[in-house]
N, C-alpha and C positions, 0 to 999 in steps of 0.2 A: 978831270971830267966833272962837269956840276949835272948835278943827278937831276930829273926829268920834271919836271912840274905835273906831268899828265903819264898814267900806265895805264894801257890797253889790256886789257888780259885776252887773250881771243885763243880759239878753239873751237871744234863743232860740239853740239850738245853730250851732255856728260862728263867732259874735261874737266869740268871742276873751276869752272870760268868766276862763275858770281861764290863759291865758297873762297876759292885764294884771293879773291879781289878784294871780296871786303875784312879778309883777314889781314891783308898788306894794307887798309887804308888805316882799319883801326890801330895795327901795331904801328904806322908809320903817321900822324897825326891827320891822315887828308878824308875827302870825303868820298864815299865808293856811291856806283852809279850803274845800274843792271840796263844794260840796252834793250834786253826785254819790257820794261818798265816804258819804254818809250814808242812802242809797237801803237798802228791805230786800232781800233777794232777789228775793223777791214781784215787785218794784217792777223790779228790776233784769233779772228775764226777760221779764215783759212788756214790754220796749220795745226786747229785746236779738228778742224773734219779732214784733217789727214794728209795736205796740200800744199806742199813748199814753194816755198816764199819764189819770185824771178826775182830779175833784176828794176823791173817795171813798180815790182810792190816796195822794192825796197828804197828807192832813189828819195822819196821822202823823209825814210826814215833815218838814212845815213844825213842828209843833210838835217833833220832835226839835231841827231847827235852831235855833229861838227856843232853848230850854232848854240844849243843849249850848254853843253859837257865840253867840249874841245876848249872852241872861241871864248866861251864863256871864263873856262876856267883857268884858260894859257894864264893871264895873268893875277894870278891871285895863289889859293892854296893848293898844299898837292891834292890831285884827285886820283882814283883809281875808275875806268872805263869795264864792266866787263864785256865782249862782244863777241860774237860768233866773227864778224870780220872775213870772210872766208876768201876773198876772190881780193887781191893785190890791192885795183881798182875801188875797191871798199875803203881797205888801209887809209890808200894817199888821201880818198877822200875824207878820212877820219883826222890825219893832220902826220902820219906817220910817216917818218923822214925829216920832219921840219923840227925846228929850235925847241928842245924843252918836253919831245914827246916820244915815249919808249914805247916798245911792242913787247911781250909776250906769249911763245904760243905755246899752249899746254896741249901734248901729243901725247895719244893713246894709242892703244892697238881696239881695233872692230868690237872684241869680244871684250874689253874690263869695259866701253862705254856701252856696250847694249845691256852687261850686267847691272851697270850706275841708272840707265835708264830706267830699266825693269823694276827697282827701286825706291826708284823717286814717285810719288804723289802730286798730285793736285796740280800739276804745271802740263801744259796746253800743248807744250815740246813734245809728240811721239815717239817713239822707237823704233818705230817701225822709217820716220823719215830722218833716221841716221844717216840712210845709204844717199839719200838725198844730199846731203851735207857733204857728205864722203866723197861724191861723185863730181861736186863744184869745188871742191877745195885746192887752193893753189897754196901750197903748203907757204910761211914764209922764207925768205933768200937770207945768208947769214947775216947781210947790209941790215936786213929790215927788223931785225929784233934779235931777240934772244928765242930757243925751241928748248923746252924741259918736259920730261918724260912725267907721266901721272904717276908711275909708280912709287910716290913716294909718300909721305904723309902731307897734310894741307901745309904745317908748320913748317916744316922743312923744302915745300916749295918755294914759302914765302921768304925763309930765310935766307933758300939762293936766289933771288930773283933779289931782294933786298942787297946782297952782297955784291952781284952782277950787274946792280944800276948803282952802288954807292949812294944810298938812301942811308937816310939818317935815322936811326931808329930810337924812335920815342917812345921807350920801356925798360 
């Protein structure tokens, strides 16, 4: 198996998406990439006044990501994607299933990610629109990626997910 050009790290908010992502880019020499980071404003106030995203708000931003991150990156160095990703339809459109690109999805239980939210500072993600997340989530199918539990440490995620896609690690 030749190990991926592109990892998606996906989850709903507080999984731990953009911590193990860019832990796996730097241990693994590629570049990490927060799909929040790619949000428009638009997108960015609506859910900073409490208001989750459809599918409507999102269709540009999934295809910004394919185009910038995905396309961009398929040929060249590894990268790591982190993204909420939630709905199948998201994935495929992210490039999931095709040559060179692996999925992870970091799964929690309700209560450790409203605790990680409760937590966190200064990011625009509520807590309160977990359930929001929760409620559109089409978990992934075993085809489409690898699922790991948050209970573990970020290092030790990164280290199974490194092990499970045969990534070569530069350290």
């Amino acid at each position: 198996m030749n190990p991926p050009r592109i990892v998606i790290v996906m989850g709903v908010a507080g999984s731990g998406k953009s911590t193990v992502g860019a832990l796996l880019a730097a241990r693994d020499g590629g570049r990490f990439y927060d799909a929040d980071d790619f949000h428009s404003p638009a997108n960015i106030a609506k859910m900073a006044a409490g208001m989750p995203l459809d599918d409507t708000d999102r269709a540009p931003w999934l295809e910004r990501l394919r185009s910038e991150v995905v396309d961009f990156t398929a040929n060249g160095k590894f990268a790591v994607l982190a993204c909420s990703a939630l709905k199948r339809v998201y994935r495929e459109k992210l490039g999931v299933g095709t040559a060179g690109v692996a999925l992870v999805y970091l799964k929690g239980d309700t209560a450790t990610l409203i605790n990680r939210l409760g937590h966190r500072a200064g990011h625009y993600m509520k807590s309160s629109m977990l359930a929001s997340q929760l409620a559109v989530l089409e978990e992934p199918l075993p085809e489409e990626g690898i699922t790991l539990g948050i209970d573990a440490t970020a290092l030790e995620i990164v280290a199974r997910i490194e092990s499970a896609l045969g990534l070569h690690i530069s350290h």
